[in-house]
C-alpha positions, 0 to 999 in steps of 0.5 A: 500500500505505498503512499505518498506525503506531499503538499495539498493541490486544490483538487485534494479537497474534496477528499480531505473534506470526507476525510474529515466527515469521516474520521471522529475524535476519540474521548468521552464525548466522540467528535467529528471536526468538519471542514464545509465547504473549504478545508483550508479556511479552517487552516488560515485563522491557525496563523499567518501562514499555513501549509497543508499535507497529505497522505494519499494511496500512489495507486487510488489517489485515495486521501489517508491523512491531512495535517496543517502546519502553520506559523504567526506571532505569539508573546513568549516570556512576554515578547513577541516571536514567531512560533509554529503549530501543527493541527487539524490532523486526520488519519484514515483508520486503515491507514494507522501506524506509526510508519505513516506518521514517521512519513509525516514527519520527515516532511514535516521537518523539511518544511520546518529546515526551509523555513524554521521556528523555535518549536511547534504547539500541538494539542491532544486532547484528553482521552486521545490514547491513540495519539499520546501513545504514539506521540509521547509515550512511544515515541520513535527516536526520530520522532521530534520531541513533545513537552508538555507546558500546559493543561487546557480546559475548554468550558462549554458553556450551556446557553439557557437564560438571561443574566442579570447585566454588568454594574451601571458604572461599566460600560460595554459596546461593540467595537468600530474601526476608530477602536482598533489601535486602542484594542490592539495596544490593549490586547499587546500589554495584558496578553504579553502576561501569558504564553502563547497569546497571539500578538493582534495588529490594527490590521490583523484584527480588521482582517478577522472579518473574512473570517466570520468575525466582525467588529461588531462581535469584539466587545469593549468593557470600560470603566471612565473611559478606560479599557478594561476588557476585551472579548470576541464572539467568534462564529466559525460555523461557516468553515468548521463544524463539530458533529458529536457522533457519540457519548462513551460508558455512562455518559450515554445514559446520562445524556438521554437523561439531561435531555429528558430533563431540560425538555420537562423544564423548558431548557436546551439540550445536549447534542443528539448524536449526528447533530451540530454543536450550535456554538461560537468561541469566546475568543480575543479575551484580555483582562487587566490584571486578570481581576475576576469581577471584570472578567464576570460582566465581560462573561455576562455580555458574552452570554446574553450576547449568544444566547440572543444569537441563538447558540446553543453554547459558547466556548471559553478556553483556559489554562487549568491554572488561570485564576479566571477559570472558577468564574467560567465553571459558574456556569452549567457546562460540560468541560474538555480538557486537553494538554498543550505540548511545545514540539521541536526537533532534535538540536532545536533550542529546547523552547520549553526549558526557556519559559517562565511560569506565565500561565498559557494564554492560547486562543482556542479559536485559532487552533 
């Protein structure tokens, strides 16, 4: 069965969409990542740059497995530097094994000597023993290196009903063309205080537009004038779907349960399998000096802003150590963990070892 590694042409893409439809994300709740109607839409809100790879059967032209690599400026140890990251990863079932991913990494690692960066994020989720045994646990000596750094917890949060509003002497309004420079200044100084949170310009925040989020979705706190917070609602339904396929052991029942619940009383329920989480990240969050009572009212108007959008849930990704984190877990949601690793190849400058103890502060709307 030989196969081939190379760079995606436009005619893959089609084949990398079914793989995708195809392919489920193994742990407690089993996902499918879809990519409608064009998989490298996904790819571009991940960096400034992006390459896509493929895996395909050298007789069928079949597609076996597709990976992302991209690259954009992050604040480490609160300056900014160019980091890569690899994601959007899909493997055939009959294609496993650690043969097709050494492949995948020896391209990897040639893109990476044409155009290198001090290491790559990789995420795997809680529960993917597939992907951390062959990864991390058994790795191959020629597998590059993966550190762990963080611990990630993505708190869906259930949309239900209203909630009281922010205090009276806050101020929050959406943002126009004229707040640019002033979001962009703010998110450089209170994201520089954690690792990996990407460094926004005036024009790279406008350009977020193409990409579903428009101005009027960043929401500006203010106190007197002051900025205090900034938040997004980012709806990225238009490129990237999740499909939950299945609940594993007792959370089978205890879903059938819930939904049983909230429909007596009125709420909504969890996804039935084969149907589309209805969400919209919280995405662009800086808050100064983490101060939990100004993250709660910028929480608030998330909320209400989504549950009047109609959204089922909304997505607020921490680090497990973020003091913010309690404010989010207020609220009824489900929670996904996964652990944040930084990836580098042997001889690399061992990124990992160079980091203070900031707690991370990565987007997950741009992984």
């Amino acid at each position: 069965m030989p196969l081939q590694v190379e760079l995606a042409a436009p005619a893959d893409d089609p084949g990398i969409r079914g793989l995708c439809r195809s392919e489920a994300m193994p742990g407690a709740i089993v996902l499918r990542y879809e990519r409608e109607p064009d998989f490298s839409l996904g790819c571009r809100v991940t960096g400034d740059e992006f390459q896509v790879l493929v895996a395909r059967e050298a007789q069928s032209g079949e597609i076996a497995a597709v990976a992302c690599r991209s690259t954009r400026q992050v604040f480490l140890n609160g300056a900014p530097r160019r980091l890569g990251y690899l994601g959007q990863l899909r493997v055939g079932r009959r294609f496993r094994g650690r043969w097709l991913v050494s492949r995948g990494f020896d391209m990897l690692r040639r893109l990476h000597e044409q155009d290198s960066v001090p290491a790559y994020l990789v995420s795997i989720v809680d529960g993917n023993e597939e992907a951390a045994g062959i990864l991390v646990r058994k790795a191959r000596p020629s597998f590059p290196s993966f550190q762990p750094v963080a611990d990630l917890h993505t708190v869906a949060i259930f949309l239900d009903r209203k909630v009281p509003s922010s205090d009276r002497d806050i101020f929050i309004a959406s943002a126009s063309f004229r707040d640019l420079k002033e979001i962009a200044a703010f998110l450089a100084v209170h994201g520089s205080r954690k690792q990996f949170f990407p460094v926004w310009t005036e024009s790279s925040l406008a350009g977020l537009a193409s990409l579903g989020l428009n101005l009027g979705d960043i929401r500006i706190l203010r106190k007197n004038d002051e900025i205090l917070a900034v938040g997004a609602l980012w709806d990225q339904s238009g490129y990237k779907q999740t499909v939950v396929q299945s609940y594993v052991g007792w959370r089978k029942a205890a879903a059938a349960a819930y939904n049983l619940g909230s429909f007596c009383f009125g709420r909504p329920g969890l996804p039935k399998p084969g149907e589309r989480l209805r969400s919209a990240y919280a995405s662009l969050l800086a808050v100064a000096c983490d101060d939990c009572a100004i993250f709660a009212a910028l929480l608030r108007d998330l909320y209400n802003r989504a549950l009047d959008f109609g959204y089922a849930y909304f997505l607020v990704g921490l680090d497990a150590r973020d003091p913010l984190l309690a404010t989010a877990k207020k609220y009824r949601h489900v929670l996904y963990s996964s652990r944040l690793y930084l990836v580098s190849w042997p001889n690399g400058e061992k990124l990992h070892e160079q980091l203070d103890r900031r707690i991370a502060g990565v987007d997950i709307a741009t992984l």
